[in-house]
C-alpha positions as CSV (number, residue, x, y, z in Angstrom):
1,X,-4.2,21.4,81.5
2,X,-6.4,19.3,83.7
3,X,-8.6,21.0,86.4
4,X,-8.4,19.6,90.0
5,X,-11.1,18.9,92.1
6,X,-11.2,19.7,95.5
7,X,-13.3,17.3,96.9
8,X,-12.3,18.6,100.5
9,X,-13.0,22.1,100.2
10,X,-16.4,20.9,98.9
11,X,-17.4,18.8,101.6
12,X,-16.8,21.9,104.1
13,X,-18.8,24.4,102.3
14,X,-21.3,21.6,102.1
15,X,-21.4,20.7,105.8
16,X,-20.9,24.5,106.7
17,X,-24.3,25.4,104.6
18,X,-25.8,22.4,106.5
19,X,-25.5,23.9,109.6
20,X,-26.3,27.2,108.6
21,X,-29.7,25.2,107.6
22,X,-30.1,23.9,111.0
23,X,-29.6,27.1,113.2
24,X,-32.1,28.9,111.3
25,X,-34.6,26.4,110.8
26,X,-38.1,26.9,112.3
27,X,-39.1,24.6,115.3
28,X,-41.1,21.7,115.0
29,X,-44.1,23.1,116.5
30,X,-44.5,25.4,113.1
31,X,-43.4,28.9,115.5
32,X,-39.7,31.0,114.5
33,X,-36.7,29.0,115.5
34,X,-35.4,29.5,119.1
35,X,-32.1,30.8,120.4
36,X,-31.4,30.2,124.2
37,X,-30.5,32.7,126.1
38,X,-29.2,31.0,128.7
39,X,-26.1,28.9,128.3
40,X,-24.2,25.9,130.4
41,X,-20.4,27.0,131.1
42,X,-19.7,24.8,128.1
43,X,-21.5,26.2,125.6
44,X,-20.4,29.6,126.9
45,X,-16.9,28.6,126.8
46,X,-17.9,27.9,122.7
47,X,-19.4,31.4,122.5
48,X,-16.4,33.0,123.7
49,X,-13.9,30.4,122.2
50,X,-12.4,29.8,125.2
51,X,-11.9,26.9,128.1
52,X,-14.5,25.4,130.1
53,X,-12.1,26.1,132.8
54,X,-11.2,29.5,132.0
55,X,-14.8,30.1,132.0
56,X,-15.3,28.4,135.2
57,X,-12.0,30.9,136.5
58,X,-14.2,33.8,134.9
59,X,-17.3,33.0,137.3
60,X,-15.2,32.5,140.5
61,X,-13.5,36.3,140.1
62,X,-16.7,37.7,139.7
63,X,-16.2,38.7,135.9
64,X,-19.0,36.8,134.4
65,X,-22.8,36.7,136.2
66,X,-24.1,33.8,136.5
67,X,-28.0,32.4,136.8
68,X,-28.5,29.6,139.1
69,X,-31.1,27.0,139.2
70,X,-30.9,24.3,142.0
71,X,-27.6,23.1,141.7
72,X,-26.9,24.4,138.0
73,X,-25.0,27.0,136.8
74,X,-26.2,29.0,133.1
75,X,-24.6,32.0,131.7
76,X,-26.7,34.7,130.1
77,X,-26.0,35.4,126.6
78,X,-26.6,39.0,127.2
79,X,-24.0,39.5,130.0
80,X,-21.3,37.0,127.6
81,X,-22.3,39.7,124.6
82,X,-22.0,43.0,127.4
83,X,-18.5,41.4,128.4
84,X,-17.4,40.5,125.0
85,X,-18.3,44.6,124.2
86,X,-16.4,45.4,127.0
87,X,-13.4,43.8,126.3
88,X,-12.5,45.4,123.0
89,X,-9.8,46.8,122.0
């Protein structure tokens, strides 16, 4: 018998242990790594796993709050995690 090697599989735990790496390592300035709490709609629309556009549909029917700066809208991550509770089934 001759054992096959999944080069594939390898190469996505690999990368996926990479970027478990980068999340989690400390910034530059020597302090705890940083999450964001405030999001652009399309990094939101990763969180969720949805659309930029459904997002974007989200904000307009008043489902979402949003943060504005000037002419720029964020998301906060709190309000995406309250909704996401919310939404269960």
């Amino acid at each position: 018998m001759q054992n096959s090697f999944d080069i594939d599989g390898l190469i996505d735990v690999f990368a996926e242990r990479v970027a478990a790496k980068l999340r989690d390592q400390p910034a530059e300035s020597g302090g705890a790594a940083i999450k964001a709490r405030l999001l652009t709609v399309e990094q939101a629309a990763v969180y969720l796993g949805r659309t930029k556009e459904a997002v974007e549909q989200m904000i307009a029917g008043g489902k979402l709050p949003v943060v504005r700066a000037d002419r720029r809208v964020f998301l906060d991550v709190r309000d995406l995690d309250r909704w996401i509770d919310a939404n269960k089934a």
